[in-house]
C-alpha positions as CSV (number, residue, x, y, z in Angstrom):
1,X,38.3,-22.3,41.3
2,X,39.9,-24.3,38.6
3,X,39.2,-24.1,35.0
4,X,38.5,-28.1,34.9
5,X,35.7,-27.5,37.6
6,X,34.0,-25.0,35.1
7,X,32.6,-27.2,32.4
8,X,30.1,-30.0,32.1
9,X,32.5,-31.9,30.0
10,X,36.2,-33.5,30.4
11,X,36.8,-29.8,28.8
12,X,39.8,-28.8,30.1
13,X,43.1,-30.0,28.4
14,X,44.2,-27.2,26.4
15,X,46.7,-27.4,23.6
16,X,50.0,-25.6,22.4
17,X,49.0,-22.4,22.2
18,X,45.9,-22.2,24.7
19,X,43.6,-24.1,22.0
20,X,40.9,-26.0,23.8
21,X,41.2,-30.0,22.9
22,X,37.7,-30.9,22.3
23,X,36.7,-34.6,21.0
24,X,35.2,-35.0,17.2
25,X,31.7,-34.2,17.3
26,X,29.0,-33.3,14.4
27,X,26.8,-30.2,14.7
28,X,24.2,-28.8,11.9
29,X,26.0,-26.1,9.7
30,X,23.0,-23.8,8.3
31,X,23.1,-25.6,5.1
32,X,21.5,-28.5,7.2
33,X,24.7,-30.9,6.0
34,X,25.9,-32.4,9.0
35,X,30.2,-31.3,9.1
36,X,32.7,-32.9,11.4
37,X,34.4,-30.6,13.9
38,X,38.0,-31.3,13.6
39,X,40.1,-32.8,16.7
40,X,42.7,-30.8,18.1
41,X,46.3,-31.2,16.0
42,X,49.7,-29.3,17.5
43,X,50.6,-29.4,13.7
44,X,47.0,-28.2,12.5
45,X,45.3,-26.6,15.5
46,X,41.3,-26.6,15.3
47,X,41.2,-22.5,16.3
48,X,44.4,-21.1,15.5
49,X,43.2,-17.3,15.7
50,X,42.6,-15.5,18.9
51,X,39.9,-16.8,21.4
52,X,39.2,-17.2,25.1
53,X,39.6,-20.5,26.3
54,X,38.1,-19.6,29.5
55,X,34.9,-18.6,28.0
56,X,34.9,-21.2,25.7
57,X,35.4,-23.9,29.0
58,X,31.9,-22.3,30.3
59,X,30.1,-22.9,27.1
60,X,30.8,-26.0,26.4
61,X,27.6,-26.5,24.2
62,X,28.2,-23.3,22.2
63,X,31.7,-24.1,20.9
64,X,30.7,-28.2,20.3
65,X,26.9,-28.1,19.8
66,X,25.1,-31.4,20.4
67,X,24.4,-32.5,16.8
68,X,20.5,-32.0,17.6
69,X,21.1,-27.9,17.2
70,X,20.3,-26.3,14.4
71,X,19.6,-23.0,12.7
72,X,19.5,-19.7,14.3
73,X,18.5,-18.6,17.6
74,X,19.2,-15.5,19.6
75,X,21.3,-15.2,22.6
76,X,19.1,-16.6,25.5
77,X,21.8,-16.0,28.1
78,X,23.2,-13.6,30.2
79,X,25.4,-13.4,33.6
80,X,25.7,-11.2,35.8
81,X,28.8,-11.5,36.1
82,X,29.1,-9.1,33.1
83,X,26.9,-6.7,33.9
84,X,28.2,-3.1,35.2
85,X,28.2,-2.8,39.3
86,X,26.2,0.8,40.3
87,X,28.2,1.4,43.5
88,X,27.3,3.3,47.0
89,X,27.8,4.2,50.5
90,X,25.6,1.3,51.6
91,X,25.8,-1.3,49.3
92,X,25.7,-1.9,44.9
93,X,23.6,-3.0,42.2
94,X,23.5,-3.9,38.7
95,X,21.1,-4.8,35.7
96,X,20.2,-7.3,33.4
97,X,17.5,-5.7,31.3
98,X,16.7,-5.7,27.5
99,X,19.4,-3.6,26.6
100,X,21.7,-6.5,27.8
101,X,19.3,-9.4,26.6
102,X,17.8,-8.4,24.2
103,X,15.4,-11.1,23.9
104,X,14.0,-9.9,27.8
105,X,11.0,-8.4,26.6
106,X,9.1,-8.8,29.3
107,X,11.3,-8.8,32.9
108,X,14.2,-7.5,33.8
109,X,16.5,-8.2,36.6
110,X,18.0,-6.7,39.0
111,X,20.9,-8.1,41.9
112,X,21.3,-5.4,44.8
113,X,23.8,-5.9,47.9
114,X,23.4,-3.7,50.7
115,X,25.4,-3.6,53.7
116,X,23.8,-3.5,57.6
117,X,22.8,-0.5,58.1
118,X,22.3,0.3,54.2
119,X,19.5,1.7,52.5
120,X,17.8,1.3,49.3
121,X,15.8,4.9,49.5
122,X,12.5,5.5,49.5
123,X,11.3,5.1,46.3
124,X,8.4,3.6,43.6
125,X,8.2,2.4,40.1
126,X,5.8,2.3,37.0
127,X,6.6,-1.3,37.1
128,X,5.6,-4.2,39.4
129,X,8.4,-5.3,41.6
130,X,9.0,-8.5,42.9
131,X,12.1,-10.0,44.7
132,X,14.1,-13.4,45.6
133,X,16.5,-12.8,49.3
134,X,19.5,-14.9,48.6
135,X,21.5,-13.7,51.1
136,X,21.2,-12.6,54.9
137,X,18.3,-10.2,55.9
138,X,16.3,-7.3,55.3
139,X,13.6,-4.9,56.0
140,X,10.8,-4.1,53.7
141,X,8.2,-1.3,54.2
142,X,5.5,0.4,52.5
143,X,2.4,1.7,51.9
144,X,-0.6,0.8,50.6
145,X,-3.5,2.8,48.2
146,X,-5.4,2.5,51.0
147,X,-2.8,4.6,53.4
148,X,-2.6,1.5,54.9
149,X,1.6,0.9,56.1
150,X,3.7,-2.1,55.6
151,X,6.6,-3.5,57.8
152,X,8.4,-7.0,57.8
153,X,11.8,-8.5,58.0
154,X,12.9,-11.3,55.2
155,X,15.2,-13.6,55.4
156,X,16.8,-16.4,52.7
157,X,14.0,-17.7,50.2
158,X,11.8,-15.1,51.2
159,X,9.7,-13.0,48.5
160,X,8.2,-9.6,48.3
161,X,6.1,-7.8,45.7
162,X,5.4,-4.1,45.5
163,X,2.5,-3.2,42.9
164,X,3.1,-0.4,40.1
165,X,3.0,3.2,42.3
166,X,3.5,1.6,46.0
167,X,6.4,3.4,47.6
168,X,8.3,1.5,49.5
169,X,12.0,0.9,51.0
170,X,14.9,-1.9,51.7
171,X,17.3,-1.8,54.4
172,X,20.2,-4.3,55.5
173,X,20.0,-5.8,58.7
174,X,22.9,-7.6,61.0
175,X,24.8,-9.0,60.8
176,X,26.1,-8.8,57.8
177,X,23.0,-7.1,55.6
178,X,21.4,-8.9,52.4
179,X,21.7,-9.6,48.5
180,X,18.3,-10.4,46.8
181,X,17.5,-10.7,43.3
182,X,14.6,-8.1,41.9
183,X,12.1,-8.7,39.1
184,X,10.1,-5.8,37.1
185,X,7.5,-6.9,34.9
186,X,8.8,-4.6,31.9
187,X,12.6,-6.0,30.2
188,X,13.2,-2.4,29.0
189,X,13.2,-1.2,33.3
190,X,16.3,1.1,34.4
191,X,17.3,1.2,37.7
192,X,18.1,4.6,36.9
193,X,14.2,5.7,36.4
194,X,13.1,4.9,39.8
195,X,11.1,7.8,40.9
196,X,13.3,8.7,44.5
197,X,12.0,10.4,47.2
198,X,15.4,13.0,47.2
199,X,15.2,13.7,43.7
200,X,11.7,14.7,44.0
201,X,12.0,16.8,46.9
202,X,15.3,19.0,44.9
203,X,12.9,19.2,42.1
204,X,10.3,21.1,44.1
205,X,10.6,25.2,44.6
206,X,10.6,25.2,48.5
207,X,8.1,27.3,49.2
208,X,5.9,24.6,47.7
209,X,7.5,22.0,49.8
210,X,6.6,24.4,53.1
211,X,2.7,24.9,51.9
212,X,2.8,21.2,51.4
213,X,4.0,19.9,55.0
214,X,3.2,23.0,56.7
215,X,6.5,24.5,57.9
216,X,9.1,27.1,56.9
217,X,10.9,26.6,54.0
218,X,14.6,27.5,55.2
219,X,13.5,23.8,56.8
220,X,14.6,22.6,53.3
221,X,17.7,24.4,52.9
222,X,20.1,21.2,54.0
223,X,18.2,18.6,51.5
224,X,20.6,16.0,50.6
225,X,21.7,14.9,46.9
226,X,19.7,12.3,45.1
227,X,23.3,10.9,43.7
228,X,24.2,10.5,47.2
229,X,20.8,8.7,48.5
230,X,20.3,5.9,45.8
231,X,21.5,3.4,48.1
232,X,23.3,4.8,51.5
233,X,25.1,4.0,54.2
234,X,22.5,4.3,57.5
235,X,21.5,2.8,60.9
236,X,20.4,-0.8,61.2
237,X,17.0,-0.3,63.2
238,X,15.8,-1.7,66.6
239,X,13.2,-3.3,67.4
240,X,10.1,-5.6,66.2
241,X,8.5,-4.6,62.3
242,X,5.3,-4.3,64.7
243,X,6.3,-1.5,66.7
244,X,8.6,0.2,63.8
245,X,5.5,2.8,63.2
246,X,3.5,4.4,65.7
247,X,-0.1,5.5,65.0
248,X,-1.4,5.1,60.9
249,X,-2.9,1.9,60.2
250,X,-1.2,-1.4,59.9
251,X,-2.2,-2.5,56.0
252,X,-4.7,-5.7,55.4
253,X,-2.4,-6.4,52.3
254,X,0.5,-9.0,52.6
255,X,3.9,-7.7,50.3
256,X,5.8,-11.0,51.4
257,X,5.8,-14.3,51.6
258,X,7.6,-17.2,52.6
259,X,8.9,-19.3,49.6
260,X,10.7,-22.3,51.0
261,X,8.6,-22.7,53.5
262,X,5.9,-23.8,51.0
263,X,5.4,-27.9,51.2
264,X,7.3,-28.5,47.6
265,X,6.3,-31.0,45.3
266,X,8.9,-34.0,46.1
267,X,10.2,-36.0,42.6
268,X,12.4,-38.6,42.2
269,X,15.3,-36.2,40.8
270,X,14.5,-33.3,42.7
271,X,11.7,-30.6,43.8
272,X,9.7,-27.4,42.7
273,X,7.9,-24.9,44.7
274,X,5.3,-22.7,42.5
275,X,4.0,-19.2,44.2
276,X,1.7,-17.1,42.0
277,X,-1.6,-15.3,42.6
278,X,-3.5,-18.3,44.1
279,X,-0.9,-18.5,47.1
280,X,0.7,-14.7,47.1
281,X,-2.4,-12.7,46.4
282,X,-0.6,-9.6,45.9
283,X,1.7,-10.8,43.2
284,X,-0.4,-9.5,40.3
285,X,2.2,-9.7,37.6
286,X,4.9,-12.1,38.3
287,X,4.5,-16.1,38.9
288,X,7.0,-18.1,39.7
289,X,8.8,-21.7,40.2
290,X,12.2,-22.7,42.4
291,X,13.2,-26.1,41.1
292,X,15.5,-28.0,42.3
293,X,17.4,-31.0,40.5
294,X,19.5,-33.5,41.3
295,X,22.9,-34.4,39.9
296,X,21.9,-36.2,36.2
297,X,18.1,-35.0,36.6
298,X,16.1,-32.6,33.9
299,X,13.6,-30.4,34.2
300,X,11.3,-32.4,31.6
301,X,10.5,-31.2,27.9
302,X,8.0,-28.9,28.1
303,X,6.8,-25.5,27.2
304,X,4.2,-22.9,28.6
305,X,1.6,-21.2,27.5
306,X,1.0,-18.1,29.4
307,X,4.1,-15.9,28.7
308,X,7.7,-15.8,28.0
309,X,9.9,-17.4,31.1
310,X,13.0,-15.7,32.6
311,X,15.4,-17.4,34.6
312,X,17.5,-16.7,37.5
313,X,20.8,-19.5,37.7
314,X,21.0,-19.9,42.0
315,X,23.1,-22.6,42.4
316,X,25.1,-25.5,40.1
317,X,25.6,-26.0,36.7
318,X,24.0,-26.9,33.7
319,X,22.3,-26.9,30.3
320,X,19.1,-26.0,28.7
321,X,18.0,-27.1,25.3
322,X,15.8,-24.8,23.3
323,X,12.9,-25.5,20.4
324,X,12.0,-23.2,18.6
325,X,10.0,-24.1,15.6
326,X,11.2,-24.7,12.1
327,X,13.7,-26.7,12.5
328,X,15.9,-24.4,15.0
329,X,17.0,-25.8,18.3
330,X,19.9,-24.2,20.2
331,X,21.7,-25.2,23.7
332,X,23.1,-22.9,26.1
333,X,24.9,-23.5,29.5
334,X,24.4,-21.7,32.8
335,X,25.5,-21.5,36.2
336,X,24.8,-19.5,39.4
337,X,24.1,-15.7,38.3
338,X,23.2,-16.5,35.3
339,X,19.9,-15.2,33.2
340,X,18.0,-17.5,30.8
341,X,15.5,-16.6,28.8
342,X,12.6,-19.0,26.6
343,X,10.7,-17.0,24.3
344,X,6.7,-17.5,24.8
345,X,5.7,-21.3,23.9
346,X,9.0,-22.4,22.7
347,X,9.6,-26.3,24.0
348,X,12.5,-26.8,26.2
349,X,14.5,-28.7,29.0
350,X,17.0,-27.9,31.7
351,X,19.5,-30.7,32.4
352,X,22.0,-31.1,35.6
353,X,25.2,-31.2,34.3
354,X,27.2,-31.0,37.5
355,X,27.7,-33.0,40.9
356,X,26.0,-30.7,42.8
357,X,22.6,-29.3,42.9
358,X,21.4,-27.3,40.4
359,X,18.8,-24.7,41.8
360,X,16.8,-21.9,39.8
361,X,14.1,-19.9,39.3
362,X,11.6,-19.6,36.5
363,X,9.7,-16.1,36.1
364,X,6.4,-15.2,34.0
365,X,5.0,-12.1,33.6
366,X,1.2,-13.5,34.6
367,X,-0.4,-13.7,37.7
368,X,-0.7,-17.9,37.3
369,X,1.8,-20.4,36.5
370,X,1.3,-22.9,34.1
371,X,3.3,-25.3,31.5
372,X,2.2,-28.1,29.3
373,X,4.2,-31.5,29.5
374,X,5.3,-32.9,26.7
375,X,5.2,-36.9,28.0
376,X,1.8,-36.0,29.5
377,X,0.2,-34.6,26.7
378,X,1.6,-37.6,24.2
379,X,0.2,-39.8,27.1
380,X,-3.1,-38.5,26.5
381,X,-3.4,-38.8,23.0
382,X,-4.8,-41.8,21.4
383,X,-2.1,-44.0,21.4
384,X,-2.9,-45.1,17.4
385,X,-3.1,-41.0,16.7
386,X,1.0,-40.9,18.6
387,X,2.1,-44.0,16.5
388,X,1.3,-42.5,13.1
389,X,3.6,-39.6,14.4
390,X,6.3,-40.3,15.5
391,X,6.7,-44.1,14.2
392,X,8.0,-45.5,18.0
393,X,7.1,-48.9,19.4
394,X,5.4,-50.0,22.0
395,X,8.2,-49.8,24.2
396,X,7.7,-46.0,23.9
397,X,4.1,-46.1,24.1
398,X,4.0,-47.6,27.4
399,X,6.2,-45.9,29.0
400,X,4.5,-42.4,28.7
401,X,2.4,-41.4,31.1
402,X,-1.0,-39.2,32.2
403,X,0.7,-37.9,35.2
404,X,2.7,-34.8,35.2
405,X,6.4,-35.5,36.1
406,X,7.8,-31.6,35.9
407,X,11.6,-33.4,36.9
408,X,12.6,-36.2,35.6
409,X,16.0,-38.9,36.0
């Protein structure tokens, strides 16, 4: 891909030396005086001492703020892309958590690949897990409190959600297995705590392991090595979910459910599909949104009050603006495999800056969604209470409006 497809701006004429050439713009130094940022001179360059013009090309709105930004903000972004690949015989995975964000306080992220065939063991977690497909299929199983098992096949735009303490597994089907995005309710989770059915079982004196199951214990002599089960190369299976357990009983709980086919709600500049508790009973601890905006749309100014959001970048590019009280405001840019994150309450937007759809998801540790509109709630003020405010006219004043618009163009 070319470097001039990479930024939002006309950001890609570099200078003598590999110096970016941006045009004058003003930002807010932390005195709060407003300073010019100097164009681009052969003879005087703007960044004469070592950078990454690449990087600096993806972020536009870090190296020339809008003049808007102000103060201090922590880092609310994070790709992929930079995080460190966990590789096996069926497939990879790596992390986003706290210890790369540190502002994730509340969910971490995980993107896992595994090849047909390839198998995520069988495994649980102190944490809730709940999980995007983005790519190909899968198969999901568990079981519930209630002994009750679980077996379905996911496909693109599909969900699951595993409570705290439900085992469970994840295999790659044909024909070319899966990639899906996971979400624990806790930013501090580690891949590498997952309680796993192999480590437990070399952790356990075998003559224990025989009074247990009721056979000899030379039966346990050949147990595999948990370093080599995390995720492993293994048969694709045959067959229906329905008939991939004999006997038991089939559980009354659902563990996934079928995001895109939900009716969205259809805006001028694009759409946004919400699935929390109300609609995906099981889903305890994670709500979430997958909006959709057009070329030039926004994700209106708002803000919510139920928890801090995480974001998941799917598709497109763009920018979000953050509020965060005090006089500090901050704008990052994002694109697909990228993290956001808005601390709890903090007002905000997300803005197409490309020519092609921009597509994400929006994560809250809570079992509802919910946000507050900025236009809506100005809308349902007393209009005389809004003028002593913010000093607008009536061209303002009219154009706000009691209806909630979540994208806007």
């Amino acid at each position: 891909m070319k470097l001039e497809n990479l930024s939002r701006r006309s950001f890609m004429a570099f200078a003598a030396g590999g110096t970016v050439a941006l045009a004058a713009g003003k930002v807010h130094a932390h005195d709060g005086k407003v300073a010019t940022y100097p164009v681009n001179d052969p003879n005087h360059p703007r960044d004469p001492g070592p950078h990454d013009p690449v990087r600096e090309a993806l972020n536009p709105d870090l190296v020339d703020p809008p003049a808007t930004d102000s103060g201090t903000l922590p880092n609310l972004r994070f790709s992929f892309s930079d995080a460190h690949v966990r590789k096996g015989s069926g497939g990879w995975t790596r992390q986003v958590t706290q210890r790369e964000l540190g502002i994730s306080t509340t969910i971490a992220g995980v993107d896992m690949r595994l090849d047909k065939g390839g198998i995520r063991e069988l495994h649980w977690h102190k944490e809730g897990e709940w999980a995007y497909m983005l790519y190909g299929n899968a198969r999901i199983t568990a079981l519930d409190t209630a002994g009750g098992w679980f077996v379905d096949d996911v496909g693109v735009g599909d969900l699951w959600y595993f409570p705290p303490g439900v085992p469970h597994s994840i295999q790659g089907l044909g024909p070319d297995g899966c990639e899906f995005l996971l979400a624990f309710d806790n930013g501090n989770f580690d891949e590498d705590s997952t309680f796993l059915l192999s480590d437990w079982f070399k952790h356990i004196p075998p003559e224990v392991l025989a009074k247990n199951f009721g056979v000899p214990a030379e039966v346990f002599n050949t147990l595999p090595s948990p370093e080599e089960e995390y995720i492993f190369a293994g048969q694709a299976p045959d067959g229906a979910p329905a008939s991939a357990v004999s006997g038991g009983v089939k559980s009354k709980q659902v563990f996934s459910h079928k995001m895109l086919a939900q009716k969205p709600l259809t805006l001028p500049g694009g759409t946004v599909r919400i699935t929390d508790s109300s609609n995906f009973t099981v889903s305890k601890t994670i709500a979430a949104a997958l909006v959709e905006l057009a070329p030039g749309a926004m994700r209106e100014l708002h803000w919510h009050p139920n928890n801090d959001e995480w974001q998941y970048y799917l598709e497109g590019q763009g920018r979000m603006g953050v509020f965060a009280s005090s006089g500090q405001a901050r704008t990052f840019d994002f694109r697909a495999g990228d993290v956001g994150y808005v601390p709890f309450a903090m007002g905000h937007y997300i803005e197409n800056t490309g020519d092609k759809p921009l597509r994400f998801l929006e994560l809250f540790k809570s079992d509802y969604y919910a946000d507050i509109s900025l236009n809506q709630w100005l809308a349902s003020t007393p209009p005389a209470l809004v003028r002593q405010h913010l000093h607008l006219s009536d061209t303002f004043m009219n154009a706000l409006q009691q209806e909630k618009h979540p994208v806007v163009k």
